[in-house]
Structures are given as structure tokens and as C-alpha cells.
C-alpha positions in Angstrom: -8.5 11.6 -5.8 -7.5 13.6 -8.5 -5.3 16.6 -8.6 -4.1 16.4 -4.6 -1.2 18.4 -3.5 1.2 16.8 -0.8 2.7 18.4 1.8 4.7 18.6 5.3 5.2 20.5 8.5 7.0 20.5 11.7 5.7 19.8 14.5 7.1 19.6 18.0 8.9 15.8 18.1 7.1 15.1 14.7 7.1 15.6 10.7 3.5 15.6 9.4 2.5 14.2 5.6 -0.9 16.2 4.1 -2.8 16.3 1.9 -5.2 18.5 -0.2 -7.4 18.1 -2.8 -10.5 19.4 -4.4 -12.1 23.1 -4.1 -14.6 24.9 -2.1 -14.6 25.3 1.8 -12.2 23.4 3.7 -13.0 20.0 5.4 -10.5 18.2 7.2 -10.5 14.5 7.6 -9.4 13.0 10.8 -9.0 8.9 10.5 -8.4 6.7 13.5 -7.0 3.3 14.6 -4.3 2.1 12.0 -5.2 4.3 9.4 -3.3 7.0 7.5 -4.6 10.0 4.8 -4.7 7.0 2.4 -7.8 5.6 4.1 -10.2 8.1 3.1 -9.1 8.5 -0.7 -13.1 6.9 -1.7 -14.4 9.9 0.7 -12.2 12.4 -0.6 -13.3 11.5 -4.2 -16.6 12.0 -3.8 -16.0 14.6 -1.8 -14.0 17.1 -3.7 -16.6 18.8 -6.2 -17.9 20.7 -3.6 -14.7 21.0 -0.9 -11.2 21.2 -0.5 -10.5 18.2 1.2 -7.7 17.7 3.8 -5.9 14.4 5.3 -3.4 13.3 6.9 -1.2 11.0 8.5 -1.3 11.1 12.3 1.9 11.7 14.1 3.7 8.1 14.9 2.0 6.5 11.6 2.9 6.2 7.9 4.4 9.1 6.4 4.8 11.0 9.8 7.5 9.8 11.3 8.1 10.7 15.2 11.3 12.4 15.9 12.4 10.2 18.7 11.4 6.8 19.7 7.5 5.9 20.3 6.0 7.1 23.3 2.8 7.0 24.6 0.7 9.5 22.8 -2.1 12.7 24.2 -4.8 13.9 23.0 -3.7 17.3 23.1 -0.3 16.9 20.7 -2.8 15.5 18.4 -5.5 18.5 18.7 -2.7 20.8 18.5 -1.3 18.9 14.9 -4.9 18.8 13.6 -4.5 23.0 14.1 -1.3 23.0 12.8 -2.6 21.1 9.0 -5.7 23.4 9.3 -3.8 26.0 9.4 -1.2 24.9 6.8 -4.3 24.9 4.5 -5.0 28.7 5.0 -7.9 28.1 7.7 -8.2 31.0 10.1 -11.0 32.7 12.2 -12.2 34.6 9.8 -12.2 31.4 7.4 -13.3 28.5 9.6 -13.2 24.9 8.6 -15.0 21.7 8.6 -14.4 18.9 10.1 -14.8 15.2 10.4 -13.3 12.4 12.8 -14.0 8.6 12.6 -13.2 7.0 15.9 -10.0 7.6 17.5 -9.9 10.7 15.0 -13.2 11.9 16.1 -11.7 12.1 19.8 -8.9 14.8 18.3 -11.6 16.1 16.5 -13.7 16.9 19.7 -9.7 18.0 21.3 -8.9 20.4 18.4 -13.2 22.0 18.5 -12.7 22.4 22.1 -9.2 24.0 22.3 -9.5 25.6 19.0 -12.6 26.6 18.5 -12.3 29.4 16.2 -10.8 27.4 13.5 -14.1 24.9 13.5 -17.3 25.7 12.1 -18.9 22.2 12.6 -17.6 18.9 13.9 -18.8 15.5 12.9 -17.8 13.3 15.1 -18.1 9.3 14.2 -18.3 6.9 17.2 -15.5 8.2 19.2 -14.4 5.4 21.4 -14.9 7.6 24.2 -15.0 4.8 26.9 -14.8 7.1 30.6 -18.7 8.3 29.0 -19.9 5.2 29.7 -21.8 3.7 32.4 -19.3 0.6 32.1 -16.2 2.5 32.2 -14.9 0.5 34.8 -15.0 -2.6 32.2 -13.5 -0.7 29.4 -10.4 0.0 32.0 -9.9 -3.3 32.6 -10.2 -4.3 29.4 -7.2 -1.9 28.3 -5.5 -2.8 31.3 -5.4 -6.7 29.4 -4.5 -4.7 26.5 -1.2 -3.4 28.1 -0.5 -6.3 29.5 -0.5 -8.2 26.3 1.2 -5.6 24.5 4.4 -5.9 26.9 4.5 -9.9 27.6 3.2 -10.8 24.2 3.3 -8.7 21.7 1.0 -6.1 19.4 -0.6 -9.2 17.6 -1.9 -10.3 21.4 -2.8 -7.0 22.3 -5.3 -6.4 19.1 -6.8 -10.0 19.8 -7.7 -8.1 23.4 -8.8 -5.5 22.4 -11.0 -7.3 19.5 -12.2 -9.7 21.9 -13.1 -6.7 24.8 -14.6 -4.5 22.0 -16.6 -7.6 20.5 -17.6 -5.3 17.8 -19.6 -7.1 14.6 -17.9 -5.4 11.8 -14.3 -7.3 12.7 -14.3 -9.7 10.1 -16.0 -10.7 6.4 -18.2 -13.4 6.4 -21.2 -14.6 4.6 -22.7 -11.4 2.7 -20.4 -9.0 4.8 -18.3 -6.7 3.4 -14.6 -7.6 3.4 -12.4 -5.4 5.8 -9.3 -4.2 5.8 -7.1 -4.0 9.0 -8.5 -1.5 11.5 -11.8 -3.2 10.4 -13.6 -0.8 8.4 -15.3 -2.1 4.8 -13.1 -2.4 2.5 -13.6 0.0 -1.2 -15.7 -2.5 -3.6 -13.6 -4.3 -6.7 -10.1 -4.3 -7.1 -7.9 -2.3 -4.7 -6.4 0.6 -6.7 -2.0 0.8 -6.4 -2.6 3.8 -3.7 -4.8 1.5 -1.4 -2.3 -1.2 -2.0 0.2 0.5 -0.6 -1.8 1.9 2.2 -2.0 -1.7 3.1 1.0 -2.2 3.6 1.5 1.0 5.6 -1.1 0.1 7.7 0.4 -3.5 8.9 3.6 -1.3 10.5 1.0 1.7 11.5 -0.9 -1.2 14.0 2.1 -1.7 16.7 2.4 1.8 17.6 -1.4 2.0 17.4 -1.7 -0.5 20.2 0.8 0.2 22.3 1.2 4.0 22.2 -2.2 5.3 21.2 -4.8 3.0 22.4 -3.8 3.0 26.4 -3.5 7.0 26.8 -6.4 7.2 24.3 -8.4 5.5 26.1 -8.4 7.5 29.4 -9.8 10.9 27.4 -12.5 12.6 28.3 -13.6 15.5 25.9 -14.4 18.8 27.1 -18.0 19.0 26.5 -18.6 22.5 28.5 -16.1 23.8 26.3 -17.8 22.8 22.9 -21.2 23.5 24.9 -20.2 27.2 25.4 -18.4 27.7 21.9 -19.4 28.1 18.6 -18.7 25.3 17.0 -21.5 23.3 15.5 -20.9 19.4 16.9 -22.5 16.2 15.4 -22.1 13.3 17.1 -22.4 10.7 14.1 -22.9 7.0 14.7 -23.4 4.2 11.5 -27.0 2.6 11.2 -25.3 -0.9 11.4 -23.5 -0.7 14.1 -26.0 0.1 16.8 -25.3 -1.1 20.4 -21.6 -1.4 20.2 -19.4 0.5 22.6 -18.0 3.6 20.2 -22.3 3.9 19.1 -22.8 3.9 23.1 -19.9 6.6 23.3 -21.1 8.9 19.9 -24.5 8.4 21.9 -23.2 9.5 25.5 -21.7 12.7 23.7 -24.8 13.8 22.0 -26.7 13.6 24.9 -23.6 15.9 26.9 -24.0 18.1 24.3 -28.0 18.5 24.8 -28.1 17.2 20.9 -29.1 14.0 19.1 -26.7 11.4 17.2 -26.9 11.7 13.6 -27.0 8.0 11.7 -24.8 7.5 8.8 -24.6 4.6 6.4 -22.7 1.4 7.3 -21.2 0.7 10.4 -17.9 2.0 12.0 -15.9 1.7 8.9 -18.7 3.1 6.8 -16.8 5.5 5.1 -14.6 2.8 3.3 -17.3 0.3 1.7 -20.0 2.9 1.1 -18.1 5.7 0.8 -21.0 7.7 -2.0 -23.6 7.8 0.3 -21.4 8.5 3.6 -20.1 11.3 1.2 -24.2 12.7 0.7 -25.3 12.2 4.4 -21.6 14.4 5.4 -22.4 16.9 3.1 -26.2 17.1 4.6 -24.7 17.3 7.9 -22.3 19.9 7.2 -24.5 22.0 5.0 -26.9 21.9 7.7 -30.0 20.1 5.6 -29.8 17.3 8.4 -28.9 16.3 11.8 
């Protein structure tokens, strides 16, 4: 994206990398898994003629280096940086944002709309792997108990092959007419990678041990407030993509919806959507947020 503005700020145990693009209301992107700022450049693009669009990197990943050693991570420190960049970009009350997570960013999405509501005019949430909502919760722990295991005998590369292989999600790897991925599995842009997704690339391989071992586990425990964002203002869309129906962050967009009394809203492609068809996921967001669907 054109014309974007970089930026940092302190946080408690934690130096966070922006950045802001574009012009109109605010809308704040949230990525997940491995992924920095860098993942929704497509997005941004075609988002930026009618918003100014906000990334960053999550605490612990890429260009936001932790002050200490890793840790295990919460929900709430990353609600609470989510404010902090909303607020770096001149959001207040009076001036309320939008905002969109995609899986483990739509969990801090649902974190930062329920413990800072007045800064959030609508929340999309994208197939939050929100696995206590599901009737097989009890799977989903022992599947991230195999996780941590793996991670401390074995290593990050055997705790992602446990994860992969509890998740057993279809959009993992390019085969046949599938899109090609890129690690985290989401579709990866069309035609030749551009330098700044290059080097994304390579941020992401060192982004994925710390994702394993210090975000999935705690993650993975959360439970969003939902009688919070019930009772508040804040306009929440749980999001889900057309081709990946029946997997377990669908289940868990679908499980939040019906908490919320709402229905899930379907977007193009599958949990990666935003990557590989990144002009139409641009079109059905801006329907969402304008309030023409969902």
C-alpha cells in the first residue's frame, strides 16, 4: 500500500511496529497465527480509498520485540495493545473505530470490543479459534495438551505438525487447483510475491516458534466475554469463509454468533481468505462495516 506511515509505542514489557495508511474512518486490522502487519498489505490496498487503515505487528512477533524473554502470552495484554495503536491513531469515544480480526486476531478483537468498548463501533470477527465454545472442548484441550508436549520434548516444528494434524483444517496445503499458501496457511497473493511480502516471509519463519509455544496454549484457554459485547454498543460480526465450512474456527465464529443472538456473516475463501482473494474480501468488509450486509 501506498503512502503508509510507520510507527512505534511502548507498551508495558513490549515495543509495538504500526502502521497507517489510506484516509477516511479508521479500521484496524488484527492478523493471527504467524503473521505480522505485512500480511494484510493486499487488504490494506484495496482498502485505503475509502479508510485509514491500521496494522500491526503483535507483541512477541516481527518488528515488536518483547522486552524480556518469551513468555506465555494473555489475551488481555493483547486487547489492551490493540487500544494502545487505536489510540496512537487518534481513535477516541467520540471518534470510534473499526475493526477486523482473522483468527487468533479476531479473539483480541472480541478482548479489546469487550474491555474497550467505546473505542469500537463494529467488530468483524473471522473464525476465532475460540475452542472452550465448542461442544468438543474437551478434544480441543487435549489436542493442545499434545501441542505443549511436543513443543518442550520436540521442538516448534513438532508442535505445528500437532496442531495441523488436531485442527485437520483443508486449507493447510496447495494441491491440485488450490491456492498456494504461505506459512500460517492462508492463500497466498496471486503472481509474483512483491519485495515487502518477501520479506514478510522470512519474518514469519522466526514469528512461528513463539506462536506455538507462547500464544497458542494460553490462547487457547480464552473465552470472550459475550455479556459484555451483548450489553455494549459495539456492533459484532462474527465472519466465517464460504470454503471453509465445518472446520473448528467456522464451528467457533458460528458458536459466537449464536451467543451473541446474531448470525455469521460468509466471506470469500476460506480462513486465509483475505490473502488470495483479497478484492472481494475487501467488498464484502466494507458491506459489513457500512452496514449494507450481515
Amino acid at each position: 500500500m501506498t503512502d503508509t506511515k510507520t510507527g512505534t509505542l511502548t507498551a508495558p514489557g513490549a515495543t509495538l511496529h504500526y502502521e497507517v495508511g489510506g484516509s477516511g474512518p479508521v479500521l484496524l486490522l488484527i492478523c493471527g497465527g504467524v503473521y505480522d502487519a505485512a500480511g494484510y498489505a493486499s487488504l490494506a490496498g484495496e482498502l485505503a480509498g475509502r479508510y485509514t487503515v491500521v496494522r500491526y505487528d503483535r507483541r512477541g512477533n516481527s518488528r515488536s520485540p518483547l522486552d524480556g524473554p518469551p513468555e506465555p502470552q494473555r489475551l488481555e495484554v493483547h486487547g489492551d495493545d490493540a487500544r494502545r495503536v487505536l489510540e496512537a491513531a487518534g481513535v477516541t469515544p467520540e471518534r470510534p473505530a473499526y475493526v477486523f480480526g482473522n483468527s487468533s486476531g479476531a479473539m483480541i478483537g472480541l478482548e479489546l470490543a469487550a474491555r474497550h468498548p467505546g473505542l469500537v463501533s463494529v467488530l468483524v470477527a473471522h473464525e476465532p479459534p475460540l475452542f472452550e465454545l465448542l461442544p468438543d472442548r474437551e478434544h480441543w484441550r487435549a489436542v493442545i495438551r499434545d501441542v505443549q508436549d511436543a513443543f518442550v520434548k520436540e521442538g516448534a516444528g513438532a508442535a505445528h505438525a500437532a496442531l495441523a494434524a488436531g485442527l485437520e483444517m483443508r486449507g493447510g496445503e496447495a494441491s491440485g487447483d488450490q491456492p498456494e499458501r504461505v506459512p500460517g496457511g492462508a492463500e497466498a497473493p496471486a503472481g509474483e510475491p512483491d519485495p515487502e511480502t518477501m520479506a514478510m516471509l522470512g519474518r514469519l519463519e522466526k514469528n512461528a516458534e513463539f506462536f506455538i509455544g507462547y500464544e497458542v496454549p494460553p490462547f487457547a484457554t480464552y473465552t470472550p466475554d459475550l455479556a459484555a459485547l451483548r450489553g455494549s454498543a459495539v456492533r459484532v460480526v462474527a465472519a466465517v469463509g464460504e470454503a471453509s465450512a465445518g472446520e473448528p474456527p467456522y464451528r467457533a465464529a458460528c458458536a459466537v454468533a449464536e451467543g451473541l443472538g446474531t448470525r455469521p456473516v460468509v466471506f470469500p475463501g476460506d480462513h486465509g481468505g483475505f490473502g488470495g482473494h483479497a478484492a472481494p474480501f475487501a467488498v464484502r468488509l466494507h458491506e459489513v462495516l457500512s452496514g449494507i450486509a450481515g
